[in-house]
N, C-alpha and C positions, 0 to 999 in steps of 0.2 A: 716744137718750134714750128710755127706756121710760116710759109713764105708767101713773098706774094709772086705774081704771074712772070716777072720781068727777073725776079732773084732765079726763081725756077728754070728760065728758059737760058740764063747764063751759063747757069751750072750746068746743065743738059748739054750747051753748046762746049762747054772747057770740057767735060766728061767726054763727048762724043770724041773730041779733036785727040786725047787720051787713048782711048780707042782706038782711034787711027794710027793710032804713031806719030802725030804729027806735033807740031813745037807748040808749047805752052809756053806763059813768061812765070817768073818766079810767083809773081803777086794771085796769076792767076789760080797757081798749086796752090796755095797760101789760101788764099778765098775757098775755093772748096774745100780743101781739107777741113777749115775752120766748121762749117757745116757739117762734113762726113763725123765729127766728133761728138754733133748733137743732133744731129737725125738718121738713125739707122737706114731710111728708106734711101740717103745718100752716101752713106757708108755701105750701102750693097753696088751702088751703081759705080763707087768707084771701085771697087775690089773686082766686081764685072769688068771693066773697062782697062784695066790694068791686067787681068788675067788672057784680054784679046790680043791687048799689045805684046804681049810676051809669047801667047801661043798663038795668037792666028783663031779663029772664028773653028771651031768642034763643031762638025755639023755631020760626024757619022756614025751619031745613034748610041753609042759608048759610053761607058761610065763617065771620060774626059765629060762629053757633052753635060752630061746630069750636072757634073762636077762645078763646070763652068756655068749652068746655067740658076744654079743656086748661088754661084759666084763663091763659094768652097775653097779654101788653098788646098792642093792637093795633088794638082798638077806638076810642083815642082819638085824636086826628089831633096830639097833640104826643108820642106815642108812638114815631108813625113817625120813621122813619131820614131824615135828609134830607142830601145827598153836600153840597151847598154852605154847608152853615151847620152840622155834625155829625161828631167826630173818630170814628172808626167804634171806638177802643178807648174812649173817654170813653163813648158809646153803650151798650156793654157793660159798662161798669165800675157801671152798678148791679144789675149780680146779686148775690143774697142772700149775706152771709158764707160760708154753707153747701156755696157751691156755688163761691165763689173757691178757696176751700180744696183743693176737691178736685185 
């Protein structure tokens, strides 16, 4: 899905503000998401952006950091995999449409 210069800089701008922590409206989660569902290179940026607001910006060289900066769930401890209470395809079964697909 190709966008053009003005879709791109919205998103960038709703993503960034995500990031921040600071207030989106419904419509504008709504618009990105709609995107993050068919271009993965937008579905990294909000998983990135979502991962800042929950943990604050990793920036001391650590696995966190790798972690986040691949934009990886892994951060959060109901993320992790756990063999006695977690069917390892249930586990995997929420990757993006995008990405069942392939």
């Amino acid at each position: 899905m190709l966008l053009s210069n003005s879709k791109r800089l919205k998103i960038q701008g709703i993503i960034k503000r995500i990031a921040q922590d600071k207030s989106i409206t419904l419509e504008e989660r709504i618009y990105v998401e709609k995107f993050a569902h068919h271009n993965s290179t937008i579905s990294l940026w909000l998983k990135k952006a979502n991962s800042f607001r929950r943990n604050g910006t990793k920036n001391d060289g650590g696995i966190d950091n790798l972690l986040q900066s691949f934009g990886i769930d892994g951060l959060d401890k109901e993320n992790h995999f756990n063999p006695n209470e977690d069917d390892i395809s249930d586990w995997f079964g929420g990757a993006p449409g995008w990405l069942r697909r392939s």
